[in-house]
C-alpha positions in Angstrom: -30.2 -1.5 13.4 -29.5 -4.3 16.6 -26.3 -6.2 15.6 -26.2 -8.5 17.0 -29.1 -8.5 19.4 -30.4 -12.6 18.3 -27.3 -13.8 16.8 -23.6 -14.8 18.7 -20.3 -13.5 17.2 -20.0 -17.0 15.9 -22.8 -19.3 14.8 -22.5 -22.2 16.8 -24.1 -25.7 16.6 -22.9 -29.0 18.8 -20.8 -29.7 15.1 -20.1 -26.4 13.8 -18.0 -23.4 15.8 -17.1 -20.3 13.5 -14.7 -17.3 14.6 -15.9 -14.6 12.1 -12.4 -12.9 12.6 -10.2 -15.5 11.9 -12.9 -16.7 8.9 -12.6 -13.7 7.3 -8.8 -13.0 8.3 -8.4 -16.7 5.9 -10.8 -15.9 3.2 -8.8 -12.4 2.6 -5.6 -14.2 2.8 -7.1 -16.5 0.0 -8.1 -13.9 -2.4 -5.1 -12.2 -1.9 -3.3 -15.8 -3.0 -4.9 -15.5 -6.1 -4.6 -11.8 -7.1 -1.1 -12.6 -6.6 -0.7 -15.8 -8.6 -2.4 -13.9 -11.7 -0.5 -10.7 -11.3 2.9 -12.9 -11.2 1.8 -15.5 -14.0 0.9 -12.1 -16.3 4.6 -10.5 -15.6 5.9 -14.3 -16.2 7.3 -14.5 -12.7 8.0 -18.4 -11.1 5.1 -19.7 -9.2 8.4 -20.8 -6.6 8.2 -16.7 -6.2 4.6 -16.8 -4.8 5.1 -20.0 -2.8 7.5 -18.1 -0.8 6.1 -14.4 -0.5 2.9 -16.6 1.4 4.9 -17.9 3.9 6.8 -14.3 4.7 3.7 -12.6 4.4 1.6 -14.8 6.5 3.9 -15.2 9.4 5.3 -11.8 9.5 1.4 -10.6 9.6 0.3 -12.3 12.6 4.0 -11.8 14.4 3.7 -8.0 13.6 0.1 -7.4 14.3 0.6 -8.9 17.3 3.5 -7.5 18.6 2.1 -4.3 17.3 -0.6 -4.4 19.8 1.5 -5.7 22.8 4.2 -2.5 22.4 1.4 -0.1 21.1 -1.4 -0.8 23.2 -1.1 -2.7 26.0 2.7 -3.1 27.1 1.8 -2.6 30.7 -0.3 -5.6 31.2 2.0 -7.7 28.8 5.3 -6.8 30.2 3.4 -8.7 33.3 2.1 -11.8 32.2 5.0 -12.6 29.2 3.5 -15.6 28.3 0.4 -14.2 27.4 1.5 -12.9 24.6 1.8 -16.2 22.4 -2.3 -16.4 23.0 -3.5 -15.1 19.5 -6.6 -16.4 20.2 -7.3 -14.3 23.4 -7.6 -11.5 21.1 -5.2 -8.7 20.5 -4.0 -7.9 16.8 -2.7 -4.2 15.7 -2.7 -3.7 11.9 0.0 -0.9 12.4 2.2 -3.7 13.5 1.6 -6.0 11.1 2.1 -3.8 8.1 5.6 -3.4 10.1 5.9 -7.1 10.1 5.2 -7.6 6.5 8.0 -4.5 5.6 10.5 -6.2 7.7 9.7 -9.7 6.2 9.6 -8.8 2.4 13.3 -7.2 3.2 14.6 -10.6 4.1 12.4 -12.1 0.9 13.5 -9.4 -1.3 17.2 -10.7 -0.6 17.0 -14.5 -0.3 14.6 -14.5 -3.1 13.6 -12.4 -5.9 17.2 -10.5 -5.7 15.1 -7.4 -6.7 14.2 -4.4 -4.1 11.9 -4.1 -2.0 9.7 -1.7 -3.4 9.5 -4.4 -6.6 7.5 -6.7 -4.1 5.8 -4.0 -1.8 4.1 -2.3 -5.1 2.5 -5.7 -6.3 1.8 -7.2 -2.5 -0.1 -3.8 -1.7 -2.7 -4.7 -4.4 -4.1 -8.0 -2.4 -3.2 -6.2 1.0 -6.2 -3.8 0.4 -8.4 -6.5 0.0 -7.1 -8.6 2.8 -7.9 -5.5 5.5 -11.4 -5.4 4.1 -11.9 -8.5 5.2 -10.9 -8.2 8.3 -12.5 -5.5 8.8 -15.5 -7.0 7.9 -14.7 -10.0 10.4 -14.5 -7.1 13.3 -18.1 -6.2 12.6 -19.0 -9.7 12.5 -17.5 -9.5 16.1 -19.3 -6.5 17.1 -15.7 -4.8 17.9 -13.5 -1.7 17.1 -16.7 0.3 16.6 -17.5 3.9 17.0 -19.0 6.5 18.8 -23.0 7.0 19.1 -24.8 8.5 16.0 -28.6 9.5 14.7 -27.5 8.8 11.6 -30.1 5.7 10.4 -27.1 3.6 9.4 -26.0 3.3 12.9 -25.7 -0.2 14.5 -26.5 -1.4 18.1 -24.0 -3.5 18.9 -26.6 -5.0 21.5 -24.0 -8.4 22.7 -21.4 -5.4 24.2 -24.3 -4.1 26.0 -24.9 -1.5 23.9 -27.9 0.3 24.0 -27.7 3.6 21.4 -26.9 3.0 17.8 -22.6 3.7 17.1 -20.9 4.3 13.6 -20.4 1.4 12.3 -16.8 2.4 11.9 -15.5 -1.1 10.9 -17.7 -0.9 7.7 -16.7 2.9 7.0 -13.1 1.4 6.4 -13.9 -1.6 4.6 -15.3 0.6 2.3 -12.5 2.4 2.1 -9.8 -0.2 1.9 -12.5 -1.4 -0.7 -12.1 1.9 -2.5 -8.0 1.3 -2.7 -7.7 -1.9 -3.6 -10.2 -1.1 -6.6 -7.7 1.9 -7.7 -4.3 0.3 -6.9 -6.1 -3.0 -9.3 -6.5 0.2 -11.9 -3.0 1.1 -11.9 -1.7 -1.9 -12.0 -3.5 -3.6 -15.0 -4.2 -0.5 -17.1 -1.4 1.4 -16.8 2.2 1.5 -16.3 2.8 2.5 -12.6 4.0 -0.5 -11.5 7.7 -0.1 -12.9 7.2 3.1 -11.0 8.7 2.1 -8.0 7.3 3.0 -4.6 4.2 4.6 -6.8 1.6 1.7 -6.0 3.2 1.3 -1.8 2.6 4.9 -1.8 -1.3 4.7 -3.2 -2.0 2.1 -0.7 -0.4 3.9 2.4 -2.6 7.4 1.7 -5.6 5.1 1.2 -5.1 2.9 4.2 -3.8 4.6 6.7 -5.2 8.4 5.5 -8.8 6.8 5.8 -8.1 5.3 8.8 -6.7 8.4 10.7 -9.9 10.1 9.5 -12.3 7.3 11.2 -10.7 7.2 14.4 -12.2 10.5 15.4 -15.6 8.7 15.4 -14.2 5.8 16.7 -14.2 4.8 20.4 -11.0 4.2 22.3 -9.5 1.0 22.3 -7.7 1.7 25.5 -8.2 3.7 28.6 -5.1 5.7 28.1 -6.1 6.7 24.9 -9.1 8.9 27.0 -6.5 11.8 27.5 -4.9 11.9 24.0 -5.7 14.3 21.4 -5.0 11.8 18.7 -5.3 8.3 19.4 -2.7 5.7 19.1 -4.3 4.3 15.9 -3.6 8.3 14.7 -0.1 8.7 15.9 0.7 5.3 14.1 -0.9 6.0 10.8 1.2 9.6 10.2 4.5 8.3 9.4 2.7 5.9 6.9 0.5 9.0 5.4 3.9 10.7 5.0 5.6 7.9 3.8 3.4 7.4 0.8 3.2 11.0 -0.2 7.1 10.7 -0.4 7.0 7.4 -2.4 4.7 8.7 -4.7 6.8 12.0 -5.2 9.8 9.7 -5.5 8.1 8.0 -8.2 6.5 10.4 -10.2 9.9 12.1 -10.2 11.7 9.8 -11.8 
């Protein structure tokens, strides 16, 4: 399968100029508006609640994915050229650091607004979250980017606009499936059982099914950087164990108790 050997990575007429990443980065972010707004109006929680959790969630996303990839992946050529680092649009986003961002922001929410902890947020926000890195997921195959490494297998994609010439796992569809796969049971927990007064039980769920699924793929995926070439695990690896670990704990925690 040639992907994209006819078509650009963004369908472009004189009128009409689409950037598949950052379509599908606002689509997720949409969907994951209104799984939240019926998750909140069903526990009876004030819409002035949601309003707020956007804002933090939004921001601290593309702050923390962003920073995430300067300091993770590319702090040599960054700590260079400073300024480069406001320019989003050059490319350059690190989901690692954005989950970071959005920890760090619903800390600050979780005390200036809802007065409850942290986990109380984390376990409902993780719901939509799943969905949302589906998405963009989806938009990096759109993009012919973050794919893997050649295959046989008749699924495999030629990502012919990088100058690809053997079919590669398509690893950005492997994990939208499997982001896919979470959000589907954390949406099971949630509204047909009682998990979510579990605290931590739902943040843990999402973590294993993330980041577990995403250490997995990386050894079929291609390097992102050149340093990467010597590691045993990749950076994308190294980055996903402490999250791995830290939902195995939370869900411990809360089965526990």
């Amino acid at each position: 399968m040639v992907l994209w050997e006819k078509y650009p990575s963004h369908f472009m007429t004189p009128k009409l100029k689409i950037r598949w990443y950052g379509l599908a980065f606002a689509i997720g972010f949409m969907l994951g508006y209104k799984i939240m707004e019926r998750m909140f109006k069903s526990e009876k929680i004030p819409q002035e609640w949601l309003d707020k959790l956007f804002i933090y969630v939004f921001v601290a996303t593309i702050v923390g994915a962003r920073l995430g990839h300067v300091f993770f992946y590319d702090w040599d050529y960054y700590s260079a050229h400073p300024s480069e680092i406001l320019k989003t649009w050059h490319g350059g986003l690190a989901s690692h650091g954005g989950t970071i961002g959005i920890i760090i922001a619903i800390y600050f929410y979780s005390k200036r607004v809802t007065k409850k902890s942290m986990l109380w947020t984390l376990d409902r926000l993780a719901v939509p979250v799943a969905l949302v890195a589906m998405m963009i997921r989806l938009g990096n195959l759109m993009n012919s980017e973050i794919y893997g490494v050649a295959t046989d297998m008749p699924w495999g994609m030629i990502f012919a606009r990088n100058g690809e010439t053997v079919a590669k796992h398509p690893t950005q569809l492997y994990e939208a499936l499997s982001y896919l796969v979470t959000f589907v049971v954390l949406s099971y927990f949630y509204w047909k059982t009682n998990k979510k007064d579990k605290e931590g039980f739902l943040l843990g769920i999402f973590f294993i099914g993330v980041f577990l699924s995403r250490f997995l793929i990386e050894f079929i995926k291609e390097d992102q950087e050149a340093f990467e070439a010597t590691m045993t695990l990749n950076m994308g690896q190294l980055l996903s164990i402490p999250f791995v670990l830290a939902g195995i704990y939370l869900i411990y925690r809360a089965t526990k108790k």
